[in-house]
N, C-alpha and C positions, 0 to 999 in steps of 0.2 A: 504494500500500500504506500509506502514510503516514495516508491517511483511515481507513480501515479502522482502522488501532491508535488511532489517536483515540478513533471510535467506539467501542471497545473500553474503554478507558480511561476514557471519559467515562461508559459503561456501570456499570464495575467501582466510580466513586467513587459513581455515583449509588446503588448497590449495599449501599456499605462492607463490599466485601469486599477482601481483601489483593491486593495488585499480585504478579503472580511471573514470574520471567524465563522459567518454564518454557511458561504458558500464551502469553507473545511469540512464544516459539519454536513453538509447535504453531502458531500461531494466521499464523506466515511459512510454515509446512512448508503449512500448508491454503490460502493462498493464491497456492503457485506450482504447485497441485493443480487442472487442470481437471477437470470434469467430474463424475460421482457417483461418490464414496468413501464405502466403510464405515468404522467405526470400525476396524478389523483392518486394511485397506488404509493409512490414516490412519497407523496407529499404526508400520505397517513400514516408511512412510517415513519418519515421524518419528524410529523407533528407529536408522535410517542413519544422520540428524545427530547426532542427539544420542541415545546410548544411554544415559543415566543418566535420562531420562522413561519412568513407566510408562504402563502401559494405563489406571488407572483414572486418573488425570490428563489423557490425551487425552478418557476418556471426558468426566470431568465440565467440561475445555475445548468440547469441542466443543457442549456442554447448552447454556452461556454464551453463546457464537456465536450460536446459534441465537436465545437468546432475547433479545441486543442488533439482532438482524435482520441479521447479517454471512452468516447461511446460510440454509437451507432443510432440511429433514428428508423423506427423502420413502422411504416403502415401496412397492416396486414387488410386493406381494404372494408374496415369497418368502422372508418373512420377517426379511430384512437390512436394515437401516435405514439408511438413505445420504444423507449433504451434499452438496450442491451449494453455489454461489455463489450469493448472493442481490443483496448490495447490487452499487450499480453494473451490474448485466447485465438484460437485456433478460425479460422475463416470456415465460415458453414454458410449451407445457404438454406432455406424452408419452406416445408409442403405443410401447407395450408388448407384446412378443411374447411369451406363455405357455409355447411352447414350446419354441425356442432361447435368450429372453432378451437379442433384442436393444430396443434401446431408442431412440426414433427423436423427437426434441427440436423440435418444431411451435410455430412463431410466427405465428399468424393475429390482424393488426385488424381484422376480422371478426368472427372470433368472439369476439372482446374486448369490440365494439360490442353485439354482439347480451346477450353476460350483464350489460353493464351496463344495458344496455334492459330484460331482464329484471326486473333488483335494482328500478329507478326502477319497473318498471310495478304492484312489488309493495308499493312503499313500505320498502323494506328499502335499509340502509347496508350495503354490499358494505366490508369491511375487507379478508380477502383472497381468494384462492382457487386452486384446481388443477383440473387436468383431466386425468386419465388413465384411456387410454381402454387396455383389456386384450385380447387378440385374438389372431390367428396372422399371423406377416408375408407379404411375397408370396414368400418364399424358402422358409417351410416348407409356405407350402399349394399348392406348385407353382405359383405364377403367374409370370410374368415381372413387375417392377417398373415402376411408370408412369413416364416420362421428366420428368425432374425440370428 
């Protein structure tokens, strides 16, 4: 966690913007936070430690996160806008259930290989990218689940 506030830090002076104990604290409460949180999920943990942070303070912490590259932003088309961890964790991309909403987090070097094959065969710089794919899971469309 220590690198993380670094980068954070090293973000906020390249920035010049003001240091606050509050954005430390959101920015501990979002990093003992697996998984994707909304800003409202975020914020009810956050308001557990520490109930003197508001909402718009998580919100515009978490903007910051994202644009030091400590998170990821990602819409799963239901119009909730949810973080995840970004630095340090491993690139995945997700299959998305339309109709239950579940959400199933896919690490293929494969298909890693293949988009970067892609980027080179078109002459383009790949900076970043996602992949999600949107569908029915094997649980809502009656299937049984393949053996994992």
């Amino acid at each position: 966690m220590k690198k993380e506030v670094e980068i954070f830090n090293n973000y906020i002076n390249r920035r010049r913007f003001r240091h606050t104990p509050q954005r430390i604290k959101i920015l501990d409460v979002f990093l003992e936070t697996e998984g994707h949180v909304s800003f409202q999920e975020l914020y009810r943990l956050v308001k557990k430690k520490h109930p003197e942070i508001g909402l718009t303070t998580v919100y515009r912490s978490m903007k910051l996160f994202s644009e030091c590259g400590l998170c990821s932003e990602i819409d799963f088309g239901d119009g909730v806008l949810r973080f995840e961890h970004k630095y340090n964790h491993k690139h995945h991309d997700h299959l998305i259930c339309t109709k239950c909403g579940q959400l199933i987090e896919v690490v293929s070097p494969r298909l890693e290989k293949m988009q970067e094959a892609m980027a080179k065969k078109h002459g383009f710089v790949s900076l970043s990218h996602k992949l999600e794919i949107f569908g029915i899971c094997s649980s809502c469309y009656g299937l049984r689940s393949p053996a994992r």
